[in-house]
Backbone as a ProteinNet text record, in pm:
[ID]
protein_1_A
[PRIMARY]
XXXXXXXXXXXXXXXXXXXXXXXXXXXXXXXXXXXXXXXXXXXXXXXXXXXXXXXXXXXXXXXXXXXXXXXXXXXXXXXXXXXXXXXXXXXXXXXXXXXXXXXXXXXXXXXXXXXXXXXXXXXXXXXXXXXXXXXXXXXXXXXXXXXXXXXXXXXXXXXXXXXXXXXXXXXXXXXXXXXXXXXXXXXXXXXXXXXXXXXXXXXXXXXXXXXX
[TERTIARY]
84.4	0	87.1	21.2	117.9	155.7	224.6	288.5	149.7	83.1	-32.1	-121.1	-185.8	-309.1	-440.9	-466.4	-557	-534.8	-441.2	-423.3	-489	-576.5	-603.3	-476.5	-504.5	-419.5	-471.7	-540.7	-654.5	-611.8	-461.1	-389.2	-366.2	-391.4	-323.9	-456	-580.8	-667.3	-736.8	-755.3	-815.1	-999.2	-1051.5	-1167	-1243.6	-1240.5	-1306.4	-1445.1	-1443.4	-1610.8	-1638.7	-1626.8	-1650.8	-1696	-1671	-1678.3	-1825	-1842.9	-1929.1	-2052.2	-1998.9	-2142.6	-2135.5	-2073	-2047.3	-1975.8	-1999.4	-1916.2	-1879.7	-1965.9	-1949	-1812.2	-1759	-1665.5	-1550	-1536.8	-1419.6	-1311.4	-1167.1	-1058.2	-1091.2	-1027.8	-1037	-965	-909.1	-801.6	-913.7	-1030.6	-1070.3	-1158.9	-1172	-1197.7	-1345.4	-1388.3	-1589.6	-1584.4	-1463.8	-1496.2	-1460.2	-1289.3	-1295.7	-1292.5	-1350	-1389.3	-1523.5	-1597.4	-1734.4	-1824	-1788.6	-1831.9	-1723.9	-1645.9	-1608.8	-1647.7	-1673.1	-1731.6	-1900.2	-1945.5	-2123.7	-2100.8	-1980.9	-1933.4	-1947.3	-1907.1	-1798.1	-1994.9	-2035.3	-2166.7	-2237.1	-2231.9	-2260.2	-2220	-2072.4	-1984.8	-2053	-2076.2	-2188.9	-2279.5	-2333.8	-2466.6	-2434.2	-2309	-2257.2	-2242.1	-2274.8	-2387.7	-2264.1	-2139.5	-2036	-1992.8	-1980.6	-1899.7	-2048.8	-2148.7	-2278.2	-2249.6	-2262	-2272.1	-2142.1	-2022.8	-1901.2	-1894.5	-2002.7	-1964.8	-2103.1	-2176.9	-2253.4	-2263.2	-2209.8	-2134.3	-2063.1	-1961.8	-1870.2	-1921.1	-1983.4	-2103.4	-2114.1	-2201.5	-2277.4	-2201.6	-2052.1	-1926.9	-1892.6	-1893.3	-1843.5	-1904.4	-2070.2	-2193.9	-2160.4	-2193.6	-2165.5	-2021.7	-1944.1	-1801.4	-1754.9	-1743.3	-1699.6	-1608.9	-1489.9	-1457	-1494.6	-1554.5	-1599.7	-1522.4	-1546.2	-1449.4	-1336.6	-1246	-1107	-1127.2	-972.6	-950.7	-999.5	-990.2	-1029	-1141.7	-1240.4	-1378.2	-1454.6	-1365.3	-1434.4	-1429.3	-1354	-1308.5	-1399.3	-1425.2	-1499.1	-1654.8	-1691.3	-1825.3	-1841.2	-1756.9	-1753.6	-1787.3	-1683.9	-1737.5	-1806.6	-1897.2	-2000.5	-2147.3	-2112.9	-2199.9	-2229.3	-2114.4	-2127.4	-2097.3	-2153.7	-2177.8	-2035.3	-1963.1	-1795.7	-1783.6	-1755.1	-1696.4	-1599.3	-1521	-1377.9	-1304.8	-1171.3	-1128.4	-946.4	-875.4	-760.1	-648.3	-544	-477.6	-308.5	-257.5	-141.8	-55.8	75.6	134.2	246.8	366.7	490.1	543.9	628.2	709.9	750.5	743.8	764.5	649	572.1	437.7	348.6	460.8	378.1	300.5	372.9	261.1	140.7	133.8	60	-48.5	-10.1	-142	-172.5	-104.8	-192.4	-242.3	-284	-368.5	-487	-448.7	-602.1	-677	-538.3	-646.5	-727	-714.6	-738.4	-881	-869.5	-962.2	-1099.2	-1042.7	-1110.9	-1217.1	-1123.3	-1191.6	-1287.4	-1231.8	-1377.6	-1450.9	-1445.9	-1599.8	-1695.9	-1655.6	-1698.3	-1631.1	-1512.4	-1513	-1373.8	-1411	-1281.4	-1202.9	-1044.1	-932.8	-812.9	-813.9	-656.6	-557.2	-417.5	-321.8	-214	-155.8	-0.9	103	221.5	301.7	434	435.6	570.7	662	674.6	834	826.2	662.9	606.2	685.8	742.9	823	975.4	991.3	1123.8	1244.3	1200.4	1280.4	1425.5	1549.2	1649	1659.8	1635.7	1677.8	1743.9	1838.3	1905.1	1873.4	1759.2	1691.5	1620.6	1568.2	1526.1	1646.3	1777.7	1887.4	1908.8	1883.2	1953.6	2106.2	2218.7	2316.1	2340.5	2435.2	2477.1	2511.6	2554.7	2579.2	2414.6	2342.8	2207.9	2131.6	2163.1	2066.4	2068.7	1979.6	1981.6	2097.4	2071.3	2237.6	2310.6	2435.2	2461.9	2553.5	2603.6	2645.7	2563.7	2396.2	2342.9	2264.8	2164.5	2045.6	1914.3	1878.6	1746.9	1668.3	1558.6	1400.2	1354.8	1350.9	1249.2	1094.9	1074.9	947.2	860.5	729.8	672	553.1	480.8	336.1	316.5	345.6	237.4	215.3	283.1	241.1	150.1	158.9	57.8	-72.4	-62.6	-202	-267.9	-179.8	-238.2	-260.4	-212	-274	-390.1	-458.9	-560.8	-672.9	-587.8	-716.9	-768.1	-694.8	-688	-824	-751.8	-874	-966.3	-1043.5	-1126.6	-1189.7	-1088.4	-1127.3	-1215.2	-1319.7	-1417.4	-1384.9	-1256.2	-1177.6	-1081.1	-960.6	-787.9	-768.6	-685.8	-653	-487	-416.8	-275.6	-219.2	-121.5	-92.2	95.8	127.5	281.3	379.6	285.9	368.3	431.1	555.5	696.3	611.8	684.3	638.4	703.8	623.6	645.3	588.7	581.6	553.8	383.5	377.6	204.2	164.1	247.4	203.8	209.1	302.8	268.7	124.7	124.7	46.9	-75.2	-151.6	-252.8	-295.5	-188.9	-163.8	-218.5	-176.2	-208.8	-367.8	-395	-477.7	-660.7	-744	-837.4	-932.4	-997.5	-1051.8	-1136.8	-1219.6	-1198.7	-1055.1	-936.2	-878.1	-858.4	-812.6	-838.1	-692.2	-656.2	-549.3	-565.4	-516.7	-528.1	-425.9	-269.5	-193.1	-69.9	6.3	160.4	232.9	335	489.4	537.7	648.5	719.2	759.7	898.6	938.3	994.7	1015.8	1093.8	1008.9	862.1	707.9	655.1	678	598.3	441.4	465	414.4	315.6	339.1	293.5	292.9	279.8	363.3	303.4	203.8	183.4	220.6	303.5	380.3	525.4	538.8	642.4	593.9	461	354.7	344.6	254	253.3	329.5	491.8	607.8	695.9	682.9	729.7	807.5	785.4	921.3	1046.1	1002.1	1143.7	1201	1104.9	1194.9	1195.1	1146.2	1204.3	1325.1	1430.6	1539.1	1610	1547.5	1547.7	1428.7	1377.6	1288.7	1362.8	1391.7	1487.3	1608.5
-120	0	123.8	238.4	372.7	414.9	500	549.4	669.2	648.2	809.7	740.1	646	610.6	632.3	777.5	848.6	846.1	745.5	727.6	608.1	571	481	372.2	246.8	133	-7.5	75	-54	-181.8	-145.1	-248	-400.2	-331.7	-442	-509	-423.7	-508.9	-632.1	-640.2	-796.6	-845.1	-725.5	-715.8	-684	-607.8	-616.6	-551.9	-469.3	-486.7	-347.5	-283.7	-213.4	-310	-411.6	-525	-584.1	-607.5	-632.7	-596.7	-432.5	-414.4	-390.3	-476.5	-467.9	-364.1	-296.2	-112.1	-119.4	-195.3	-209.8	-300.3	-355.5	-419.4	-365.4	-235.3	-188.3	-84.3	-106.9	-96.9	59.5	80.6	231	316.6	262.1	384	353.3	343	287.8	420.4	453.2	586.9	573.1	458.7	500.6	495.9	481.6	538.1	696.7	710.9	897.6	967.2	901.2	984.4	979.1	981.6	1004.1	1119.5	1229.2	1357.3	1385.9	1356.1	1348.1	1242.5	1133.3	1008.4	1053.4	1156.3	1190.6	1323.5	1403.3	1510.3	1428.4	1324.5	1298.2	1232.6	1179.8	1183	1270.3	1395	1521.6	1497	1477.4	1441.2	1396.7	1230.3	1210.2	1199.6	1294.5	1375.7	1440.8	1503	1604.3	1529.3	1570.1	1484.3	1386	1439	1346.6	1242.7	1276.2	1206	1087.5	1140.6	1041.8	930.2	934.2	912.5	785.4	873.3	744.4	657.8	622.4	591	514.2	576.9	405.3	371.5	394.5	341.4	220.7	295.5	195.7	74.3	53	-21.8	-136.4	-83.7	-196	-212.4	-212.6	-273.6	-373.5	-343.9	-420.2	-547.3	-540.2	-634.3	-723.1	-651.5	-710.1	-807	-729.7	-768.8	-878.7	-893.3	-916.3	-1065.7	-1123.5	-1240.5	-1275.8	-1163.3	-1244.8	-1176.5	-1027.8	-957.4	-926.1	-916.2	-858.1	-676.8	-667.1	-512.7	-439.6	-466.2	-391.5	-389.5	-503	-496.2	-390.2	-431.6	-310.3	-191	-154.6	-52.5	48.2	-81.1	-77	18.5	-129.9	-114.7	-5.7	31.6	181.4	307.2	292.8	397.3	394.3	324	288.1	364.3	280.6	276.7	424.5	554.9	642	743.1	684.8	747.6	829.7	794.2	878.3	850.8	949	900.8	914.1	982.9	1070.1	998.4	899.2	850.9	894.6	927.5	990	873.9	838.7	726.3	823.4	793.6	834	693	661.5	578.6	560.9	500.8	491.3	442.3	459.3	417.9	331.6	220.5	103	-26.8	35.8	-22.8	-1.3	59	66.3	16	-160.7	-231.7	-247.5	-272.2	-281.3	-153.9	-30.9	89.9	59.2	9.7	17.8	-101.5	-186.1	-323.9	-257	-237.3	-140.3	-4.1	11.9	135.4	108.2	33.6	-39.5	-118.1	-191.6	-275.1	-176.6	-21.5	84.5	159	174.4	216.3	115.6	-26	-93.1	-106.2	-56.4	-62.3	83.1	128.9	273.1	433.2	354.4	507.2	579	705.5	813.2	778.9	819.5	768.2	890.9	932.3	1048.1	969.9	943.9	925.8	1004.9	984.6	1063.9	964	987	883.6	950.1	897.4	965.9	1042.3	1018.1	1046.4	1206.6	1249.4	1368.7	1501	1558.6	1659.2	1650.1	1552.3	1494.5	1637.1	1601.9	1736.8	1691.3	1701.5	1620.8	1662	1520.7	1494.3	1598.9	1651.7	1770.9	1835.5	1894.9	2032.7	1998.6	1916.1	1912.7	1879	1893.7	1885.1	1728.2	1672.6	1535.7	1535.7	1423.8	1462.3	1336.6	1322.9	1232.1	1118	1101.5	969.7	926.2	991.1	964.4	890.8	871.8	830.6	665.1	659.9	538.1	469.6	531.2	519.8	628.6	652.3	792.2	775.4	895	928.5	941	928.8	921.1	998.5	1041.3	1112.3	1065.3	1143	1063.4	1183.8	1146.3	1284.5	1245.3	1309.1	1319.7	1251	1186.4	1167.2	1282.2	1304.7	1408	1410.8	1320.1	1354.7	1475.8	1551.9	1695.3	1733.9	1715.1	1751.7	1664.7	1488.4	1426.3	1465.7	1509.3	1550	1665.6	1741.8	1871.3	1889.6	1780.5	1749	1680.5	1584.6	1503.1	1601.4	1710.2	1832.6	1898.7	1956.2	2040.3	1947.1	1832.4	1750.3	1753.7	1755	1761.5	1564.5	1472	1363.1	1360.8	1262.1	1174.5	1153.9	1027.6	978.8	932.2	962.4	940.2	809.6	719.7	617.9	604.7	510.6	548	395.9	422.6	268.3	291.1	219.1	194.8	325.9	413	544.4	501.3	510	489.3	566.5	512	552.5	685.1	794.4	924.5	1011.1	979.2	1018	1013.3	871.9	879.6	944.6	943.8	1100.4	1237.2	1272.1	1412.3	1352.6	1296.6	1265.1	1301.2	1233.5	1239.4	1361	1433.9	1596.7	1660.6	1666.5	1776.2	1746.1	1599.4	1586.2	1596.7	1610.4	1674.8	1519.8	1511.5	1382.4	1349.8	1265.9	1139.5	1049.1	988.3	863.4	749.1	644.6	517.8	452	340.7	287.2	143.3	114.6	-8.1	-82.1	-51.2	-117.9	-52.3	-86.7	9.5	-111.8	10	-79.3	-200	-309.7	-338.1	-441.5	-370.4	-486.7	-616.6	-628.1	-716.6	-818	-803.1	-920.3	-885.1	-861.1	-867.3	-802.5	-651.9	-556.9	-648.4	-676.6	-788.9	-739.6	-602.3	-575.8	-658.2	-706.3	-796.5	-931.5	-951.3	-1100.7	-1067.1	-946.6	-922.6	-970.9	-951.5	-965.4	-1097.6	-1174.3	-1322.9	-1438.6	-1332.3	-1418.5	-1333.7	-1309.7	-1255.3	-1322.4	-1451.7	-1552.9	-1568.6	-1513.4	-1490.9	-1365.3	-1261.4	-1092.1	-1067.4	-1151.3	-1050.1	-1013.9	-1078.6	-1030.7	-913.7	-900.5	-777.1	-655.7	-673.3	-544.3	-537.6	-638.9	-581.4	-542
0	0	0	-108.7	-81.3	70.5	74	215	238.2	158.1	172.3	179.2	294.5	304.2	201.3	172.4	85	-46.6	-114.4	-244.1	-299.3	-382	-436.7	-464.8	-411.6	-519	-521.8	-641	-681.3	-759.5	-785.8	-876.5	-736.3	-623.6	-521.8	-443	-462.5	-402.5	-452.1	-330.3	-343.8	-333.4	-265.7	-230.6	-370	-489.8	-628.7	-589.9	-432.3	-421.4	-495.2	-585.8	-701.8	-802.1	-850.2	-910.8	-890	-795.2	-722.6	-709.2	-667	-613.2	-454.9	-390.1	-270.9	-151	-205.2	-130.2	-8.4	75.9	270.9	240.2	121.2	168.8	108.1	92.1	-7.1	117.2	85.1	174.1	208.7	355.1	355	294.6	200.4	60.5	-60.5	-66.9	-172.8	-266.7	-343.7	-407.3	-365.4	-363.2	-304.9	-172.1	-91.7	75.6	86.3	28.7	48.3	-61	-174.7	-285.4	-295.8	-246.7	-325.1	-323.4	-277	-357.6	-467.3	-508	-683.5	-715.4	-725.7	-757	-815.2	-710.3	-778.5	-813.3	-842	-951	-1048.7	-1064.4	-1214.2	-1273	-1219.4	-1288.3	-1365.9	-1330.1	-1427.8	-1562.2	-1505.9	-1688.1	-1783.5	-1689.9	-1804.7	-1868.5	-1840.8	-1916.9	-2018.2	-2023.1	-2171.5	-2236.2	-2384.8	-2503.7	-2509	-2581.2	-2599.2	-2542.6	-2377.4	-2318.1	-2263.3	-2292.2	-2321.5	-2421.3	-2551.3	-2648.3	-2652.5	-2609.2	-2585.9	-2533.9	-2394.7	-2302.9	-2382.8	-2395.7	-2397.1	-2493.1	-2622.2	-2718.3	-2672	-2625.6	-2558.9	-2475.3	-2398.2	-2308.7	-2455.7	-2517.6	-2596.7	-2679.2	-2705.5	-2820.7	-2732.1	-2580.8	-2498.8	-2467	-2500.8	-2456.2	-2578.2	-2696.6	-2852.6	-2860.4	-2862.8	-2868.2	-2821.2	-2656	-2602.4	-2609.4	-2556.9	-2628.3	-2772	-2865.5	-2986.4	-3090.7	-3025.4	-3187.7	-3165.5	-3297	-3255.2	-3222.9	-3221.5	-3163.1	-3318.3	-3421.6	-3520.2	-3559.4	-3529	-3539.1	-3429	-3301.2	-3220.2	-3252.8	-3302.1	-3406.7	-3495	-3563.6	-3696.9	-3623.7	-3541.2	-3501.7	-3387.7	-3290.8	-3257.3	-3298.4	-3403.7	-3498.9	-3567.2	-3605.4	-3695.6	-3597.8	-3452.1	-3404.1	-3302.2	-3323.4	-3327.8	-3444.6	-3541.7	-3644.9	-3718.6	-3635.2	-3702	-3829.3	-3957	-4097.7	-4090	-4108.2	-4089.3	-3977.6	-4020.6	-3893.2	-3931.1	-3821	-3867.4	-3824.6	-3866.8	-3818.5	-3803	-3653	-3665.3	-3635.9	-3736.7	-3700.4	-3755.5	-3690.6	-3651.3	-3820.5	-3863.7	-3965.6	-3978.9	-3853.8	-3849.1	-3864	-3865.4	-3852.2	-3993.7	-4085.6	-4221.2	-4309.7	-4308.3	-4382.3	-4281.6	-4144.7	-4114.2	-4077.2	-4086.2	-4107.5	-4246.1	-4359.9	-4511.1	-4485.5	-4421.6	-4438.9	-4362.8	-4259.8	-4161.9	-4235	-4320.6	-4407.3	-4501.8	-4572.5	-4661.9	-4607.8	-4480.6	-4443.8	-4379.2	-4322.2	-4306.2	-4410.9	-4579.1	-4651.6	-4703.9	-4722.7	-4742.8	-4636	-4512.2	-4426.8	-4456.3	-4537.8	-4599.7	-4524	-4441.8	-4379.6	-4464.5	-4442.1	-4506.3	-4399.2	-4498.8	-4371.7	-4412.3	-4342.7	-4276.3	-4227.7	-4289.1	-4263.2	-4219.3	-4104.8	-4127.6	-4037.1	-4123.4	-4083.1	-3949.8	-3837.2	-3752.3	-3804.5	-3920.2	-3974.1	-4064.1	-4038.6	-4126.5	-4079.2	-4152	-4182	-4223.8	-4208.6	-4189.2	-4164.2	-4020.3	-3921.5	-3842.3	-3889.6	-3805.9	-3664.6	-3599.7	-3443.3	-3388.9	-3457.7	-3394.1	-3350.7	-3440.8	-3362.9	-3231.9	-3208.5	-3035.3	-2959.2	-2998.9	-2891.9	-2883.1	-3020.4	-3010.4	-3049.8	-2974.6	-3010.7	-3109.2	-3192.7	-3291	-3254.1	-3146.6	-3022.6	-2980.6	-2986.8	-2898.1	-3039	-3146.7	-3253.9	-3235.6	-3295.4	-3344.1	-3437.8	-3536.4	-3610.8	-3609.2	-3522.7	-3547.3	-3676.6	-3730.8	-3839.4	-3956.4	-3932.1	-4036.5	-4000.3	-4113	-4090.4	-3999.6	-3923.4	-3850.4	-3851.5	-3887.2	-3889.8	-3777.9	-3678.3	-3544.2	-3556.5	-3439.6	-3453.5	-3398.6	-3470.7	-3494.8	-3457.9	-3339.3	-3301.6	-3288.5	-3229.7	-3212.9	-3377	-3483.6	-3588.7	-3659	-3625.3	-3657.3	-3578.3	-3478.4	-3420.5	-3449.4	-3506.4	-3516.7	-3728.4	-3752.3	-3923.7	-3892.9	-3747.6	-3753.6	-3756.4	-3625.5	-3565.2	-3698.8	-3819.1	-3949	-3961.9	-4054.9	-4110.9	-4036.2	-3912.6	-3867	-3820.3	-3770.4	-3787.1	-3673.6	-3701.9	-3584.4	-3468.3	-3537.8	-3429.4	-3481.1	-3373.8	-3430.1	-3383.2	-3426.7	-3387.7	-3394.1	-3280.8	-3286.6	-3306.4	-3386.5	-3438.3	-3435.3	-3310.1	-3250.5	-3226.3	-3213.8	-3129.5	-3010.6	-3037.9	-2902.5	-2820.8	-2653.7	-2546	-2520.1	-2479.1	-2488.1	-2594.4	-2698.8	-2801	-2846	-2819	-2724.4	-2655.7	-2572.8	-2426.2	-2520.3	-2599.8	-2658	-2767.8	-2849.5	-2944.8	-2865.6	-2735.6	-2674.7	-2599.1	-2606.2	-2549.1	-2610.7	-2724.6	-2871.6	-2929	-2924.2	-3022.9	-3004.6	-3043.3	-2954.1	-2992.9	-2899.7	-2860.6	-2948.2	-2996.9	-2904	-2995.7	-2879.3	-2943.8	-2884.4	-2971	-2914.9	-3027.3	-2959.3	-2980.5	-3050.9	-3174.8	-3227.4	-3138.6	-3136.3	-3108.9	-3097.5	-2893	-2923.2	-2904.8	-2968.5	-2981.9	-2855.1	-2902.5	-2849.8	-2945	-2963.9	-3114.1	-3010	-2917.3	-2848.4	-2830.3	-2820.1	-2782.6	-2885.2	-3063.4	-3163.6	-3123.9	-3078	-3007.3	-2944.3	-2842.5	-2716.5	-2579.5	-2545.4	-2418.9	-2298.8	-2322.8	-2156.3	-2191.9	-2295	-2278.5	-2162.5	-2133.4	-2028.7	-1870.2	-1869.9	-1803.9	-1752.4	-1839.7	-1867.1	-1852.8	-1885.3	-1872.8	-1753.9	-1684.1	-1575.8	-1500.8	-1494.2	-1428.2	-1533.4	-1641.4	-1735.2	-1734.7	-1698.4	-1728.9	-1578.4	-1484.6	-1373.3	-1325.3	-1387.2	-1363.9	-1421.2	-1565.8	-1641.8	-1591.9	-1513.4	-1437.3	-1305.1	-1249	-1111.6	-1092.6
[MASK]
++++++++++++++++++++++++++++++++++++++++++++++++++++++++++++++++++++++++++++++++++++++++++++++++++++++++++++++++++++++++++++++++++++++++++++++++++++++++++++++++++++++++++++++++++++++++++++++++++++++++++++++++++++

């Protein structure tokens, strides 16, 4: 448990009585014992049309879905099922054939598709104070990766909804900064688990020595 009593850490309990239903049995750090006048704030939220509309969207992809469709059908039928045409895709340069198979599989479900690829402007590393030792290959050319400009070509176009396909960690964090909502994530990186990251997870009696 945190050293701050009053912090949520719901990753460690054991009680689930949120899960449940069961509230009389939830720990005294638990956000419905000393959160719940923000707990019946955050209800207001959702009443505003949008954050309406997402949420129980979302609900019935989840009822529909569930164990049955993949991550791209939920996808599909998300946006379908909130009416989005316009869907904007930002994604990594490494992941190329695989954004033109999803685009491709996008435009035949009838929707318009906005692309932009990481590597857009092709701006050298330098200028954010990369040094030639810090590259990937140094001695060669490297173009910066460029979310805030993929997000702010999604915002131009005016997309539905952005979707992010293997934005490095950090770069996600700016990407999700800039870009104006709603987004949702096909799939991030990790070339090391054939972008797998909870096979680190799963296999944890093999990497714990590489996390400790």
């Amino acid at each position: 448990m945190s050293s701050n009593s009053s912090l949520p850490t719901c990753a460690s309990c054991k009680t689930l009585a949120c899960y449940s239903g069961l509230k009389e049995k939830a720990p005294e750090n638990c956000p419905m014992v000393i959160e719940t006048d923000l707990l019946k704030q955050t209800i207001e939220d959702y009443r505003e049309k949008m954050t309406s509309t997402l949420a129980c969207n979302s609900a019935r992809i989840e009822s529909k879905g569930y164990c049955n469709w993949t991550r791209v059908e939920e996808i599909i039928n998300f946006a379908r099922s909130a009416n989005y045409k316009r869907i904007g895709l930002a994604y990594c340069i490494g992941l190329r054939r695989e954004a033109e198979k999803f685009n491709e599989i996008m435009l035949k479900n009838g929707f318009e598709m906005v692309s932009v690829v990481c590597k857009t402007s092709a701006t050298p590393k330098e200028t954010i104070g990369i040094d030639d030792s810090e590259k990937v290959k140094p001695g060669h050319f490297e173009a910066m990766c460029n979310p805030v400009v993929q997000a702010k070509l999604l915002n131009k176009a005016k997309t539905d909804l952005k979707i992010m396909l293997g934005l490095c960690v950090g770069h996600d964090s700016l990407f999700l900064h800039y870009a104006e909502a709603p987004v949702t994530v096909l799939a991030v990186k990790d070339r090391v688990l054939a972008h797998n990251p909870l096979g680190a997870i799963y296999a944890s009696h093999y990497f714990n020595r590489r996390f400790n």
